[in-house]
N, C-alpha and C positions, 0 to 999 in steps of 0.2 A: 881627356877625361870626359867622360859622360853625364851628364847633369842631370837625375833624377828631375821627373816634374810629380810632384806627390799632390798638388793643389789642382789638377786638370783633371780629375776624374767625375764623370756626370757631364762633361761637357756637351757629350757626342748626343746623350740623351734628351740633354737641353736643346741644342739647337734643333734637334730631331719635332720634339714637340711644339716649340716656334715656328718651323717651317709646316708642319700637318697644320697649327691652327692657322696660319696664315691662307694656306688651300682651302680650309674648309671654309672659310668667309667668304672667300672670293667666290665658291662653287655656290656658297647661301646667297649670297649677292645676285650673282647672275640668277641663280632660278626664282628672285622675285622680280628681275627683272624679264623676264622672258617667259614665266609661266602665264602672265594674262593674257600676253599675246598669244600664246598656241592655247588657249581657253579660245579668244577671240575669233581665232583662224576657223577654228572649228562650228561656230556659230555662224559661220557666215552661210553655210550651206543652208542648215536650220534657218534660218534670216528672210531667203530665198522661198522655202517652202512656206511660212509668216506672210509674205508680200501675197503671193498665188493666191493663199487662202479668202484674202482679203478683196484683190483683186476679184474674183470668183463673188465674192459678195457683191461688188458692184456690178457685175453683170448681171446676177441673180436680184437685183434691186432693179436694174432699169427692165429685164423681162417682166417684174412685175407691173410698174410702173405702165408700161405698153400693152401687155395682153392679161394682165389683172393677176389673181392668185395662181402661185406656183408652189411646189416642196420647197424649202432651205435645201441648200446644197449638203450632198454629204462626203465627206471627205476618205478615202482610204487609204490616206496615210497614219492619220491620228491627228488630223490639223481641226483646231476647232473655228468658228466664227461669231461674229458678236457684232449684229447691227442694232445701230441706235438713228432714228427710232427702229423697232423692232420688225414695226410690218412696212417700214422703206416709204413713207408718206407725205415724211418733209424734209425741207430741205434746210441747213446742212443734212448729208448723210454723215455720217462715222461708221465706218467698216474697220473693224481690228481682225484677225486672222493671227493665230495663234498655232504655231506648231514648236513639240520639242520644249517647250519654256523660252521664246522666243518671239516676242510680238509685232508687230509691225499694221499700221493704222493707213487706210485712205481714205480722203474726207471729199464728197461729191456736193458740189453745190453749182447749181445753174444759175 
């Protein structure tokens, strides 16, 4: 004899939806886990072109320093610079170098 099951219907559905919400946490999970790093990964290059710019200011600071007024550097990447003081006179220098939303500072002191 065969035993009707009349009380198991929905089941399939249920555990259907347990197991999708269980994936979907664990794939929410990982992508807060993993999304800053490939945010991060990516700034590294921008980071790179931050340092140059700055870099670039320190040189542009000791030519002037040596052979008197020069132009500020101009960039054509889209990298900006920010020396403090501005006309390179005393020391500490602060050279920041800014490209992309990515900054990055060298500080010159003799």
């Amino acid at each position: 004899m065969k035993k009707k099951l009349h009380n198991q219907a929905g089941v399939a559905i249920l555990f259907s939806i347990i197991l999708i919400s269980i994936l979907l946490s664990a794939a929410f999970t990982l992508s807060l886990i993993f999304a800053p790093k490939i945010r991060s990964s990516g700034q590294i290059k921008d980071s790179t072109g931050a340092f140059y710019a700055a870099d670039s200011g320190v040189e542009w600071c000791l030519y002037m320093i040596r052979k008197g007024l020069a132009p500020a550097p101009i960039f054509n990447n889209g990298a900006t610079l920010i020396a403090n003081p501005a006309d390179c006179s005393a020391f500490p220098m602060k050279l920041t170098g800014t490209y992309k939303g990515v900054t990055r500072a060298v500080e010159v002191n003799f």
